[in-house]
C-alpha positions in Angstrom: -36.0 35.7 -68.8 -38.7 33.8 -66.5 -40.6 31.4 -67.7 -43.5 29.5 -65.2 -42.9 25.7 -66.3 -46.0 23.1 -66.0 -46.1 19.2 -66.0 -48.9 17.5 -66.1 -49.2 14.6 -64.4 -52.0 11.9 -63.8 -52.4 13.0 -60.1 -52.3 16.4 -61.1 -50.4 19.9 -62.1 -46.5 20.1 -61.0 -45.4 23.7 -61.2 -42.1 25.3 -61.2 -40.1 28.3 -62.7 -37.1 28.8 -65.2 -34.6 31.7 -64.5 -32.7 32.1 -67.8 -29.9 34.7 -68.0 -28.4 35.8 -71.6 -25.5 33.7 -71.4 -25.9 30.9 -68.8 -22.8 29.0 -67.5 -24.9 26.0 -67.0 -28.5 24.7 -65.9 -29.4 23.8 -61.9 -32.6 22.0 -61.6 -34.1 22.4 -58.3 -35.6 19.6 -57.2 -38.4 19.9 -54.1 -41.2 18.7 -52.7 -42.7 22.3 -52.6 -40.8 25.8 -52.4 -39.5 26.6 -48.6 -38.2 30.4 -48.3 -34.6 29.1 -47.3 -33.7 27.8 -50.9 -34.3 31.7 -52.0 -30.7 32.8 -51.0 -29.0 29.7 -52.8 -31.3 30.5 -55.8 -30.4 34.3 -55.8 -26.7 32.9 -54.9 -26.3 30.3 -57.9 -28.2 33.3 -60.7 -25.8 36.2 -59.3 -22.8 33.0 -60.7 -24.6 33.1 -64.2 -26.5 29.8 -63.8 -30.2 28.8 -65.1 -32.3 27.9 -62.6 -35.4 25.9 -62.8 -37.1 25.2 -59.6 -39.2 22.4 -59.9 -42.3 21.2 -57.3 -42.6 17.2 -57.2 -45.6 17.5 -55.4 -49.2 18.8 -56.6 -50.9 21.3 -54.2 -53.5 17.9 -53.1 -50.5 15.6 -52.6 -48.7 18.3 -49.9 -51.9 17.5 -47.9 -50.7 14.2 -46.4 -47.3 14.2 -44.6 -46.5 10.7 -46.3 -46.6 12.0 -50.1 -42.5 13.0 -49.8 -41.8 9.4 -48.5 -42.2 7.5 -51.9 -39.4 7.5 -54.1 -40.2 5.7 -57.0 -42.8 8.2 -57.3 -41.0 11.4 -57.3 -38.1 10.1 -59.3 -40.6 9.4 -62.0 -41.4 12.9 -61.9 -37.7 13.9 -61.9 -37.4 11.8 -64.9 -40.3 13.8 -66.5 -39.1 16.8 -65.6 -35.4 15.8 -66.9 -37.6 15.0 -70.8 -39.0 18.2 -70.5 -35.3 19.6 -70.4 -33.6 17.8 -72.8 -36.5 18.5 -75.3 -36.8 22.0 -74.4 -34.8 24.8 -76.5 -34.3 26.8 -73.8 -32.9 24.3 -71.7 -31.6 21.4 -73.7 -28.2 22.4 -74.8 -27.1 23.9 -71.2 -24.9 21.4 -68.9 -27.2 20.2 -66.1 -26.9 19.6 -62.2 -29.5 19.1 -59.5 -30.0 20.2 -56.5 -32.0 18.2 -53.7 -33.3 18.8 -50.2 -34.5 16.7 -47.3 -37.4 14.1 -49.1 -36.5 14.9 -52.7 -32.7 13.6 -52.3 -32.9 9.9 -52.6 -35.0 9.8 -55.8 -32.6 13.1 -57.4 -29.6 10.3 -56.5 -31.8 7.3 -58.3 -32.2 9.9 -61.5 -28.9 11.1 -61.5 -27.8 7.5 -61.4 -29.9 6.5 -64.7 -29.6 9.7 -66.4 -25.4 10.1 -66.2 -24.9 11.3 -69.4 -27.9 14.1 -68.8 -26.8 14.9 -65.0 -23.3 16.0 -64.3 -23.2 17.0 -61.2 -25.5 16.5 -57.8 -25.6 18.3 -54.8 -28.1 17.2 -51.7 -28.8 19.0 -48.6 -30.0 16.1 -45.8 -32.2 13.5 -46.5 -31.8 9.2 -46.3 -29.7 9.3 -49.7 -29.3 5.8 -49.0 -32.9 5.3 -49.8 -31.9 5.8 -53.4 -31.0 1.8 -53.8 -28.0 0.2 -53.9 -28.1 0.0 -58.0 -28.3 3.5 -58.2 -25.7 4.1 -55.2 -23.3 2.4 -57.1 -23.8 3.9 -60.7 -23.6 7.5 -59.7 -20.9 9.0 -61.7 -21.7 12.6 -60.8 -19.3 14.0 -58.0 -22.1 14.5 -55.1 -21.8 16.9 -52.4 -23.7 16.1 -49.5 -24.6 18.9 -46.5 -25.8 17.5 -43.4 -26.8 19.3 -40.8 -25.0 19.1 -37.5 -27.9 17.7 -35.1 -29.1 15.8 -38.6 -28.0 12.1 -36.9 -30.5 10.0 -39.6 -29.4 12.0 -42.5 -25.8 11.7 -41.2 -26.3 7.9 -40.7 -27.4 7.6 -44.1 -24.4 9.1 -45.6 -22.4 6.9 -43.8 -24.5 3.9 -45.2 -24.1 4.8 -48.6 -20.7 6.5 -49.1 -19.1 3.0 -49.1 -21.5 2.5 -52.1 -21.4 5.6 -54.1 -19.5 5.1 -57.0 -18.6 8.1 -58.1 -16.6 11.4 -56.5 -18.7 12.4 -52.8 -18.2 14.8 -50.3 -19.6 15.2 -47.0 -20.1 18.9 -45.5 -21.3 18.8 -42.0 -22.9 22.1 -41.2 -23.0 24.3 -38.1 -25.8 25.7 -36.5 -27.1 28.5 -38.5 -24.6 27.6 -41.7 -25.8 29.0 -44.8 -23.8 26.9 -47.1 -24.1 29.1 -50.4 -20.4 29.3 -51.1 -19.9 25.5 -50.8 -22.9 24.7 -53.3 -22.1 27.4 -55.5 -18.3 26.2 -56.1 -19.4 22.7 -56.0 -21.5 23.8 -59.7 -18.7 26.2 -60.6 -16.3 23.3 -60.3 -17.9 20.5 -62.2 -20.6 22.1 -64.1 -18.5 24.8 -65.8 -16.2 23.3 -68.9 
């Protein structure tokens, strides 16, 4: 089943789309500033393991206008935490086991969520991005084991893993990738692993 998922904000309309097989092993929640075609082989990836997935936009189609919208974080992880309501009171959704998924801009404030929300969010996976921009508070109650995939020419995203892993308080892992990696099996076992009971 597909469902197209809408959250109204007060700057606007965030959109995003639910991918619900018959028996799902677990929910992934997407989280992004806007869709980019390279998250379409992890998506097809993580459904053909029998997970949910809800890909979720944390930017409305005004905000993608200005290059500085992805930069606040207190902003978008106020929309994570909407979207994260919107699952736990949603009957499709609320019962399944939950991780996130997080790329480039989107990754400190999915860390800052996961952080509050650790009964809600088992499991976090981030693909680049300054995690360490997430805060030292959050950094240090993240309970949910955290893959991290860096890029190999990714220095500041790199740099900021290295900030924050003495921080993290909870299981991390740090997967440098080679040019042209596709890293589906590592963030599909990473689920599979702590996701699955």
């Amino acid at each position: 089943m597909i469902r197209h998922i809408v959250l109204h904000t007060p700057h606007g309309s965030l959109h995003g789309q639910l991918d619900l097989p018959e028996s799902p092993k677990g929910l992934i929640l997407v989280a992004r500033s806007h869709r980019v075609p390279e998250d379409d082989a992890l998506l097809a990836c993580l459904a053909a393991r029998g997970f949910a997935i809800l890909g979720m936009d944390l930017l409305t189609a005004h905000e993608l206008q200005f290059a500085d919208a992805t930069q606040n974080v207190p902003r978008l992880a106020q929309r994570l935490l909407d979207v994260l309501d919107l699952i736990r009171n949603d009957g499709d959704m609320q019962d399944l086991a939950l991780g996130i998924h997080a790329r480039g801009d989107t990754s400190p404030a999915a860390i800052r969520c996961a952080a509050q929300r650790d009964i809600q969010i088992r499991v976090a996976v981030c693909h680049g991005g300054l995690i360490d921009r997430a805060g030292l508070q959050a950094l240090e109650m993240l309970t949910a084991p955290l893959l991290m995939l860096v890029e190999h020419d990714d220095t500041p995203a790199s740099a900021a893993y290295q900030r924050a892993a003495s921080h993290l308080g909870g299981k991390h892992q740090l997967h440098i990738l080679a040019a042209g990696d596709r890293p589906l099996t590592e963030v599909s076992s990473w689920f599979a692993e702590y996701l699955v009971t």
